[in-house]
C-alpha positions as a Python dict, from the first residue, in 0.01 Angstrom:
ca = {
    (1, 'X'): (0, 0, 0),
    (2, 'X'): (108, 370, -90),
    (3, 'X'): (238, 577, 194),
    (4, 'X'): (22, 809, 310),
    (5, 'X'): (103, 1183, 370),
    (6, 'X'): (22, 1166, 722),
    (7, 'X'): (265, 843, 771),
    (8, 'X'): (534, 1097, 677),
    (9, 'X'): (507, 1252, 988),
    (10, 'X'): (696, 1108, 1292),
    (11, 'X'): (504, 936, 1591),
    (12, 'X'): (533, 1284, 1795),
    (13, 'X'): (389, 1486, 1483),
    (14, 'X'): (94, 1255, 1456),
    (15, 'X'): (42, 1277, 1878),
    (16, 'X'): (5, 1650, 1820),
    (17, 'X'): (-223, 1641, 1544),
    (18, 'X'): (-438, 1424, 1726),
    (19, 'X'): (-457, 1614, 2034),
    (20, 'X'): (-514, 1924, 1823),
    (21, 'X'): (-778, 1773, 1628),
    (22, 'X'): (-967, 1689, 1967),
    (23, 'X'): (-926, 2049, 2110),
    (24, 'X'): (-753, 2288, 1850),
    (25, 'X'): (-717, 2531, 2191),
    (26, 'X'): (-568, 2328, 2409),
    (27, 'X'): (-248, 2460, 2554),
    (28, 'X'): (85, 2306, 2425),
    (29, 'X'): (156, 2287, 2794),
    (30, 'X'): (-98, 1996, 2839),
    (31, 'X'): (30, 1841, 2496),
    (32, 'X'): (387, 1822, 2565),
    (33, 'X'): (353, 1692, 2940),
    (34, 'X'): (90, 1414, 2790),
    (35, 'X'): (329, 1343, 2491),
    (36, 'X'): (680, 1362, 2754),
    (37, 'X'): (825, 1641, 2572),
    (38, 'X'): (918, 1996, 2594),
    (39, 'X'): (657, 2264, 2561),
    (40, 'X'): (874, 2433, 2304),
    (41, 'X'): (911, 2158, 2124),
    (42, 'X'): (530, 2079, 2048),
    (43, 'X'): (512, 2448, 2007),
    (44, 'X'): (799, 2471, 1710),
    (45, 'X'): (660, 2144, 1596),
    (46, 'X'): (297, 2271, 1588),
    (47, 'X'): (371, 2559, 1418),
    (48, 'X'): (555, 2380, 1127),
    (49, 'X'): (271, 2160, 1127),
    (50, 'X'): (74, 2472, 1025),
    (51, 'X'): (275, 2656, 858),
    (52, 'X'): (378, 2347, 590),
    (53, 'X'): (-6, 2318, 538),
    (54, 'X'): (-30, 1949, 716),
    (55, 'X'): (-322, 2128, 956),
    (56, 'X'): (-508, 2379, 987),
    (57, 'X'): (-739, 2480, 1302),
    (58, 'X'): (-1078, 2619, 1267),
    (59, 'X'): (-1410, 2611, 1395),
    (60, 'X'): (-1656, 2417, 1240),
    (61, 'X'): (-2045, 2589, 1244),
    (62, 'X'): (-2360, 2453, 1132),
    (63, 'X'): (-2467, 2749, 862),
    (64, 'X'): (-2811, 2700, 921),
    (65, 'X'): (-2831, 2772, 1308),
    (66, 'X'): (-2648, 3060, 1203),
    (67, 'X'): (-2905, 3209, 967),
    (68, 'X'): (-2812, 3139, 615),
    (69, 'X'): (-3111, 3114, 473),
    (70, 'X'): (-3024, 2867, 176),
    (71, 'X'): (-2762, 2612, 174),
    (72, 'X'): (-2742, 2415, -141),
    (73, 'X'): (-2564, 2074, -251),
    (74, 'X'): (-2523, 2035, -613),
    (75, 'X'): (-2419, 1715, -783),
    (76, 'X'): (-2331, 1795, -1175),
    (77, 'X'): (-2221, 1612, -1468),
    (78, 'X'): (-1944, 1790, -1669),
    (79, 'X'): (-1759, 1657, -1969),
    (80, 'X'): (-1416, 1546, -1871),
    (81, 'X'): (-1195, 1800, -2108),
    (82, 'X'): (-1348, 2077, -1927),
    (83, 'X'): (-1383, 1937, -1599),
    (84, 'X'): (-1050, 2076, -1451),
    (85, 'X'): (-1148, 2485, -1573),
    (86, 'X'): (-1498, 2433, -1411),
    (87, 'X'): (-1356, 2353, -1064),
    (88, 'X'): (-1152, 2603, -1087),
    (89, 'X'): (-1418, 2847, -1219),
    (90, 'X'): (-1664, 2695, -943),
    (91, 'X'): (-1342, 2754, -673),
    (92, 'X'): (-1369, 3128, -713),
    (93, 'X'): (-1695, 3214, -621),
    (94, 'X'): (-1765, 3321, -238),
    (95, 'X'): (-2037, 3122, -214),
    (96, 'X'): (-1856, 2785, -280),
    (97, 'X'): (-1752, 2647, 8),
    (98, 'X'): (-1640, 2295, -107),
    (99, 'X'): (-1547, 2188, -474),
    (100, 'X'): (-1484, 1766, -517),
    (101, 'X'): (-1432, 1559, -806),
    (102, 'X'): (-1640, 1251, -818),
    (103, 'X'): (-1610, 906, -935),
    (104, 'X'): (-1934, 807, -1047),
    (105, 'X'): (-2282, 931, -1270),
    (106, 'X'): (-2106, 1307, -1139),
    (107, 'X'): (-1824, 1412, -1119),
    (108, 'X'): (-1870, 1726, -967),
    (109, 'X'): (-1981, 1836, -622),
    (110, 'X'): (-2027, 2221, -458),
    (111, 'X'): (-2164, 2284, -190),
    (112, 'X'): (-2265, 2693, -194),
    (113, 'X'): (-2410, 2926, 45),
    (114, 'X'): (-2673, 3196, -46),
    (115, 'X'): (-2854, 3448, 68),
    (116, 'X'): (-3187, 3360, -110),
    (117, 'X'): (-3351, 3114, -350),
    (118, 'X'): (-3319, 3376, -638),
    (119, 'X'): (-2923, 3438, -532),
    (120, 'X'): (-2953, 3045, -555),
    (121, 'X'): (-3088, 3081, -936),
    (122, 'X'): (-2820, 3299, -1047),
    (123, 'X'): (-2551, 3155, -906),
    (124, 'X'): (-2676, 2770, -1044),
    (125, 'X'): (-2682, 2971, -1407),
    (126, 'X'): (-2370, 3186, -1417),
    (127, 'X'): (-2185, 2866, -1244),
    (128, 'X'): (-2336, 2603, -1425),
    (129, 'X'): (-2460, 2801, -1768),
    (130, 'X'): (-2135, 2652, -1934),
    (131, 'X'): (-2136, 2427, -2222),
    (132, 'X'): (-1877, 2145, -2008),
    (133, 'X'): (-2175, 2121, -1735),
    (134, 'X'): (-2393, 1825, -1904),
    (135, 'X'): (-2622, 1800, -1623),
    (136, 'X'): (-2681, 1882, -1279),
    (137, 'X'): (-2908, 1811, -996),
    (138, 'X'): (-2941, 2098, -674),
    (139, 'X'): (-3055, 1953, -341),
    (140, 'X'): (-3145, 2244, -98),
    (141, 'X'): (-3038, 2156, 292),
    (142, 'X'): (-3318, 2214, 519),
    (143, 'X'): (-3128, 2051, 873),
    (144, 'X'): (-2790, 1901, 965),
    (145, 'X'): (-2843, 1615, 1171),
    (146, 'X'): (-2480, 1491, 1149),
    (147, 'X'): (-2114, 1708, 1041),
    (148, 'X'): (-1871, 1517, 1183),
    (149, 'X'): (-1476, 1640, 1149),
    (150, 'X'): (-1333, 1447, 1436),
    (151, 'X'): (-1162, 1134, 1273),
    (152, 'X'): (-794, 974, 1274),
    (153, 'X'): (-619, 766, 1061),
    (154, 'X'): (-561, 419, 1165),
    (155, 'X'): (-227, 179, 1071),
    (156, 'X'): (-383, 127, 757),
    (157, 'X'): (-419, 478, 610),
    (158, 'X'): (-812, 431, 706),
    (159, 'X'): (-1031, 653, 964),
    (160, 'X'): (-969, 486, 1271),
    (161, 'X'): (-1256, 406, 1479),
    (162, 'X'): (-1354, 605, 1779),
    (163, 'X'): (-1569, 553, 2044),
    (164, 'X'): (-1849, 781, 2144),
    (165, 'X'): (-1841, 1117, 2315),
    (166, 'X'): (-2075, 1102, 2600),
    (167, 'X'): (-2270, 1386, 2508),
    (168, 'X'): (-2320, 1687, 2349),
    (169, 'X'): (-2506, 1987, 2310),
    (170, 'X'): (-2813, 1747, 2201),
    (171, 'X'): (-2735, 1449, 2389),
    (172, 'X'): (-2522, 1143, 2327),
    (173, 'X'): (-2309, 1200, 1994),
    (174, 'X'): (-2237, 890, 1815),
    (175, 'X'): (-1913, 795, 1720),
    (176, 'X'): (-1724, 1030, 1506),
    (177, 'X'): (-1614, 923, 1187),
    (178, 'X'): (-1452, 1082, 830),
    (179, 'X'): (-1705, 1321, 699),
    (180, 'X'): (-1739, 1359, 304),
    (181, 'X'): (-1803, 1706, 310),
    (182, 'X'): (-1570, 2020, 454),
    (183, 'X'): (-1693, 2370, 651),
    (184, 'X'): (-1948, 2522, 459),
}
């Protein structure tokens, strides 16, 4: 099997991605006394993590509880030659907040935020008004019942699994696992 990006980094890199992935604030204090190092080490260590690109911390929100009014999925079909210039086309726009290329009857996925159905409209036809775009299907989210970003990797480049939280802001959270789909 292929070696994965994240079994580049040494057993200490991968304890501090993991323990920032469960609490991106936790102090590097706790880290490096849980991990047996030196505070400025996880520190120095962290920060090349980040600045190299291998993580990024952020804090995930469900769009919806926030008030945007009209969250959108849209699966599309678009003709392989000009498949590469419409994700990079779809990349640009403010509303896109994830671009994927499928395997599959599409090959295209965005997911978009808007501020109305007709902002909606316009944005499917200026985005999707090209000739490469064959076909596509809009699916308007109405609720969120799961967006899960907690996951690790396992010994075979797989999510590992991981057992429940023992609640949250609902209740009992089941156990977290690779999400599909980024931040919107």
């Amino acid at each position: 099997m292929p070696e994965s990006l994240y079994d580049r980094l040494d057993a200490t890199d991968q304890a501090i991605v993991i323990a920032l992935r469960r609490d991106g604030r936790r102090p590097f204090r706790e880290i490096a006394r849980e991990l047996g190092v030196s505070e400025s080490m996880v520190r120095k260590r962290a920060h090349r993590l980040l600045d190299d690109g291998w993580m990024r911390i952020l804090a995930i929100s469900d769009p919806l509880a926030l008030g945007v009014p009209v969250v959108a999925t849209t699966y599309a079909k678009v003709r392989p030659s000009a498949l590469d210039a419409t994700v990079e086309r779809l990349a640009r726009y403010e509303s896109v907040r994830y671009v994927a290329v499928c395997v599959g009857a599409n090959n295209l996925l965005v997911e978009s935020l808007h501020g109305s159905n007709a902002e909606l409209h316009a944005f499917l036809q200026a985005a999707l008004g090209d000739d490469g775009v064959e076909s596509y299907e809009t699916m308007q989210v109405v609720a969120i019942a799961k967006s899960v970003w907690d996951w690790e990797l396992g010994a075979n480049g797989a999510p590992a699994p991981q057992p429940p939280e023992a609640s949250g802001p609902r209740g009992p959270l089941p156990a977290p696992n690779r999400r599909t789909r980024p931040d919107r």
